[in-house]
Backbone bond lengths (Angstrom), bond angles and torsions (degrees), N, CA, C in turn:
res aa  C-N    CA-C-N  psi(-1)  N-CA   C-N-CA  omega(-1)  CA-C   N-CA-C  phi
1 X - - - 1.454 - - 1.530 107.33 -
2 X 1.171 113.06 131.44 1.587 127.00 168.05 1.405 136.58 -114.28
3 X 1.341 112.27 129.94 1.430 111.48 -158.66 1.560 108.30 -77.11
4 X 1.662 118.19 119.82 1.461 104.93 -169.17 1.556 94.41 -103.76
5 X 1.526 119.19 155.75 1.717 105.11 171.79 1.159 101.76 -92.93
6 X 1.565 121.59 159.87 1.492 131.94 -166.40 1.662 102.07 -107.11
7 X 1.144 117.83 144.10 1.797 129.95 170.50 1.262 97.17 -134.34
8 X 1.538 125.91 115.86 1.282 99.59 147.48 1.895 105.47 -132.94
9 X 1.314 91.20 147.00 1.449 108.50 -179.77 1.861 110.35 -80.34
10 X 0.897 118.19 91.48 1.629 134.53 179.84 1.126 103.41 -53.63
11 X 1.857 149.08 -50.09 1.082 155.86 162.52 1.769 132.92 -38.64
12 X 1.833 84.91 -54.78 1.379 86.39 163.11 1.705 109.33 -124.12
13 X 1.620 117.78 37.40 0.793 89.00 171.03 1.066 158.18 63.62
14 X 1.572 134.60 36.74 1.425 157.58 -84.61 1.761 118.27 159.10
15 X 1.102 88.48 70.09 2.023 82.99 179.48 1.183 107.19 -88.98
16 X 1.394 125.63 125.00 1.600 143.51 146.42 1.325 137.35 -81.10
17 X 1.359 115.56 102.94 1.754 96.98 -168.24 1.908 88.05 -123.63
18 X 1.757 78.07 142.65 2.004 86.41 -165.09 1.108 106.54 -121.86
19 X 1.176 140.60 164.12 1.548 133.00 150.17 2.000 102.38 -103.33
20 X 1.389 81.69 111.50 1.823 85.89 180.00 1.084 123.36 -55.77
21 X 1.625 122.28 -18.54 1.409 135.42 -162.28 1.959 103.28 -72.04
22 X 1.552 111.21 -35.54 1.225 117.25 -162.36 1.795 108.67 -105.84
23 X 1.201 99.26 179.41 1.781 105.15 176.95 1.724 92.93 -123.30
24 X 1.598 85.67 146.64 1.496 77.53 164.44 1.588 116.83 -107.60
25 X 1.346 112.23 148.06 1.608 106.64 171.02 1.108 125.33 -105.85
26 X 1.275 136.50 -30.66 1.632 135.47 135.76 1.198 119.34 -112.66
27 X 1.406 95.45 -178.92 2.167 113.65 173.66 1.324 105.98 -134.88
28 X 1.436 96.18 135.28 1.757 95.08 177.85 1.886 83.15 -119.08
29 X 1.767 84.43 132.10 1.602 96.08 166.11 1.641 123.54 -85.50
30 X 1.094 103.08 165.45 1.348 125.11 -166.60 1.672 119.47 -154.20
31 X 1.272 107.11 42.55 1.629 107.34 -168.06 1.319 110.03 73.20
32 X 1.358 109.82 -145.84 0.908 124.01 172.20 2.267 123.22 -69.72
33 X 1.467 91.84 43.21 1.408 108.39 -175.28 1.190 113.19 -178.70
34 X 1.373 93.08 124.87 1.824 114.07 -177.72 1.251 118.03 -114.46
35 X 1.489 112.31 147.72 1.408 102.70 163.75 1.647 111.09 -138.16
36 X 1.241 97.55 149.86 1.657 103.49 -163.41 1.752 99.56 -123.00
37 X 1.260 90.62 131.19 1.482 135.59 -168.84 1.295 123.29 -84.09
38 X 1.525 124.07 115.46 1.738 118.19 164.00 1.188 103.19 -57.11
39 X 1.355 104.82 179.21 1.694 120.22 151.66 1.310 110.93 -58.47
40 X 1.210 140.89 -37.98 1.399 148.11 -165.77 1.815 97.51 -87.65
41 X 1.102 132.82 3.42 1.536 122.69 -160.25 1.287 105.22 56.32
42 X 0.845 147.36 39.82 1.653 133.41 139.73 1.408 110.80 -73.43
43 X 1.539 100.74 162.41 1.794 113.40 174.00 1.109 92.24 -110.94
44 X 1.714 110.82 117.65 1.271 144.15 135.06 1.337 123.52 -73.03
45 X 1.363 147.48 -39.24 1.036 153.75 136.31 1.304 155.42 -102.02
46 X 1.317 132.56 -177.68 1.577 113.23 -173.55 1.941 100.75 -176.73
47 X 1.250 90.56 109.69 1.606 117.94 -172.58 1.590 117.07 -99.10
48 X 1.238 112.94 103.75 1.619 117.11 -177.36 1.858 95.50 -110.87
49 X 1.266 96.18 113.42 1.664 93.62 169.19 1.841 99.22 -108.64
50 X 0.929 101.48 177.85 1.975 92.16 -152.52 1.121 118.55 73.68
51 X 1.276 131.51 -0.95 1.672 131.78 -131.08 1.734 89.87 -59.09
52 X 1.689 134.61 -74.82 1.034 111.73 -162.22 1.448 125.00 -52.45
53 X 1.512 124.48 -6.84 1.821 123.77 -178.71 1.331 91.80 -81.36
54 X 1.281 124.19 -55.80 1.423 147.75 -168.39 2.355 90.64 -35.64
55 X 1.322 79.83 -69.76 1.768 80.47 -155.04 1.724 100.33 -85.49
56 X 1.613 129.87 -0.81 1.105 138.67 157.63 1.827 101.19 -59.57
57 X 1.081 140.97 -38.61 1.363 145.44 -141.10 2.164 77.03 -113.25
58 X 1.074 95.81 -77.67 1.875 86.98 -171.24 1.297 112.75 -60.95
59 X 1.317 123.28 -4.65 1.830 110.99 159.26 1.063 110.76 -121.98
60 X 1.418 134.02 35.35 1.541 130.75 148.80 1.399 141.05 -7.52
61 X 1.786 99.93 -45.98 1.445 118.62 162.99 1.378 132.05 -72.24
62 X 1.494 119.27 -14.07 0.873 128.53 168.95 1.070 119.29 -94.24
63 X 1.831 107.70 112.96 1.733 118.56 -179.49 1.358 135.42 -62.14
64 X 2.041 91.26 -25.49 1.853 89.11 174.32 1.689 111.33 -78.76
65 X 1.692 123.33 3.91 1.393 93.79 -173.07 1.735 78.99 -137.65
66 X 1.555 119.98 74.54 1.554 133.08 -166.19 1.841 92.15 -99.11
67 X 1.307 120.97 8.51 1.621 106.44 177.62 1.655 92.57 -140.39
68 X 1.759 96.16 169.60 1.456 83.12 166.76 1.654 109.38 -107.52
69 X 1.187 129.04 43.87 1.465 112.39 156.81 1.930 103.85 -110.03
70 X 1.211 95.72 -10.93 1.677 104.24 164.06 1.327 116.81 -68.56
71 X 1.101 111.02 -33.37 1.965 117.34 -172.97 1.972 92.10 -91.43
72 X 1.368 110.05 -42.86 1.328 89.55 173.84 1.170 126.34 -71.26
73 X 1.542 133.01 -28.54 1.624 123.50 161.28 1.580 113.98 -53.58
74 X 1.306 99.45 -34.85 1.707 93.95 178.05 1.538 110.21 -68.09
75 X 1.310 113.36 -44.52 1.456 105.64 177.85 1.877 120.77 -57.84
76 X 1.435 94.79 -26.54 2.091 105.02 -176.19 1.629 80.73 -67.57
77 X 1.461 139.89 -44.83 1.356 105.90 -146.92 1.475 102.14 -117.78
78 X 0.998 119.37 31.25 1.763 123.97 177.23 1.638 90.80 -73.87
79 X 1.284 103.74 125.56 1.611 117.94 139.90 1.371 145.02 -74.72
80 X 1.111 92.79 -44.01 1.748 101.12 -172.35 1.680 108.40 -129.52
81 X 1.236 96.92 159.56 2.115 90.98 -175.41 1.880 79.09 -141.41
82 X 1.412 101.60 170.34 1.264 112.34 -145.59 1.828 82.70 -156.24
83 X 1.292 138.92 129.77 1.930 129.92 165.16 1.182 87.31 -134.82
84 X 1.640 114.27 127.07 1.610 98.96 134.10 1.700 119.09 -102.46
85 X 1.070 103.93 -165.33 2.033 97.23 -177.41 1.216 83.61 -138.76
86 X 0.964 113.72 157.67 1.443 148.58 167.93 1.478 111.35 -128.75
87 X 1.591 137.73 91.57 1.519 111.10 169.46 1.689 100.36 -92.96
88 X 1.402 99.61 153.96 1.049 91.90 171.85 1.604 100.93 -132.32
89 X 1.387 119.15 -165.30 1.117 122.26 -176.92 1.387 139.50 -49.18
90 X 2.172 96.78 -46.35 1.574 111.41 160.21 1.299 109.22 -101.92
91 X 1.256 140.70 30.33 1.372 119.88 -174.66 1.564 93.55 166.39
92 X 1.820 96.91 -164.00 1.913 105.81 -173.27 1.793 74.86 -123.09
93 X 1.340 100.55 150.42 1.549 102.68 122.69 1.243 107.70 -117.63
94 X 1.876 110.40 162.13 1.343 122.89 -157.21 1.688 91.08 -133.72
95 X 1.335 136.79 116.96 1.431 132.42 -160.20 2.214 79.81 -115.37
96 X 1.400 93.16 132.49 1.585 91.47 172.82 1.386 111.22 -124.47
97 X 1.595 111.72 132.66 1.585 97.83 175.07 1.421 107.80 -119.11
98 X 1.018 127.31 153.75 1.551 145.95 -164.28 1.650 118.64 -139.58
99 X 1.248 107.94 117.01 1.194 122.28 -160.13 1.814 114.95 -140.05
100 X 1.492 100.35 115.69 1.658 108.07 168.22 1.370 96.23 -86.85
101 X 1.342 128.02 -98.81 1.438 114.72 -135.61 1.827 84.66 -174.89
102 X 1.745 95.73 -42.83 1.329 90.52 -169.92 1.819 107.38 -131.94
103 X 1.388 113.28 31.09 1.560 125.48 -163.44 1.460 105.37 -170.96
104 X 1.103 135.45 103.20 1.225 136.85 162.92 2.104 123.42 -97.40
105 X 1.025 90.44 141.94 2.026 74.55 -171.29 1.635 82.99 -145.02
106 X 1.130 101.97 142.41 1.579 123.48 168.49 1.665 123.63 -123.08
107 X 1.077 120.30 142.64 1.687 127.76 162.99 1.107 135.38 -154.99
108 X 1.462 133.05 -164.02 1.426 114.75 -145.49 1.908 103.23 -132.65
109 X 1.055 129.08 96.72 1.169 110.04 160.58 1.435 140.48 -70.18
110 X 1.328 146.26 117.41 1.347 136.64 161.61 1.839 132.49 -96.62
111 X 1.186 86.15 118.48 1.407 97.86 -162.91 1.686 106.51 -102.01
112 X 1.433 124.82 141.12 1.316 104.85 171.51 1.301 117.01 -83.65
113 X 1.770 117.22 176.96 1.421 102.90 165.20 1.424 134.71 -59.77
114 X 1.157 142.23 128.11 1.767 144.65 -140.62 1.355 98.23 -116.72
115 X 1.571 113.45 -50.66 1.419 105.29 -159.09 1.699 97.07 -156.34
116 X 1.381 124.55 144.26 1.294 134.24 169.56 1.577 105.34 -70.46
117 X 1.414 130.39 139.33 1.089 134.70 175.11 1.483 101.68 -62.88
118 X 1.254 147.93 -14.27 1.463 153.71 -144.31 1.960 80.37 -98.89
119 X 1.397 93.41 -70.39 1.612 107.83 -156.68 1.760 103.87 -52.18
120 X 1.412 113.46 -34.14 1.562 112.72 165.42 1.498 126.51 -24.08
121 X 1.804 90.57 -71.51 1.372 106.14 168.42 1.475 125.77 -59.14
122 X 1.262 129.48 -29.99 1.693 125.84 164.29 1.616 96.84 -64.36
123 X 0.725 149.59 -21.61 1.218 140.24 -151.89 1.431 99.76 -99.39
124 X 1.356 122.68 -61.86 1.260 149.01 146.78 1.425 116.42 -24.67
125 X 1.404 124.32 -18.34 1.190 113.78 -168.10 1.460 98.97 -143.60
């Protein structure tokens, strides 16, 4: 598990969760979801613009955040973000945890496989 830092833009609506440690060198889009790339293909980041429709629709089941100006207060007061990765053979899963202080909510992204770590480096180079 890796500690990502959280930004989110309340105005437009825009959650960023980064790992400060890395740079990113590209983004492969995904709608309304990005993910940003080392040189090595790792995920360093992860960009939800929509973010409260975005995570209103993947936490559905959850009754305390049943609107989206509920998921957007939760998003103004998240502190801490939490990713693990999973790659797997056809794809990532991306497990996200989200954390105020006094509400934590987690979920699951699945992503397919995008890019060979090989092809990074041609690209890269």
């Amino acid at each position: 598990m890796v500690k990502f830092n959280v930004d989110y833009d309340k105005d437009n609506d825009n959650l960023f969760l980064f790992n400060a440690k890395n740079k990113s060198k590209f983004t492969l889009e995904f709608g309304n979801f990005d993910i940003d790339l080392d040189e090595k293909g790792g995920i360093v980041g992860l960009e939800f613009t929509n973010a409260s429709k975005f995570f209103h629709i993947l936490l559905k089941n959850n009754l305390d955040l049943n609107s989206i100006h509920k998921v957007k207060t939760f998003l103004s007061n998240t502190k801490t973000s939490k990713v693990i990765i999973n790659n797997l053979r056809k794809g990532t899963i991306i497990n996200i945890f989200l954390e105020t202080g006094t509400k934590n909510i987690s979920t699951n992204l699945t992503v397919p496989k995008f890019v060979d770590k090989k092809e990074i480096q041609l690209v890269l180079n």
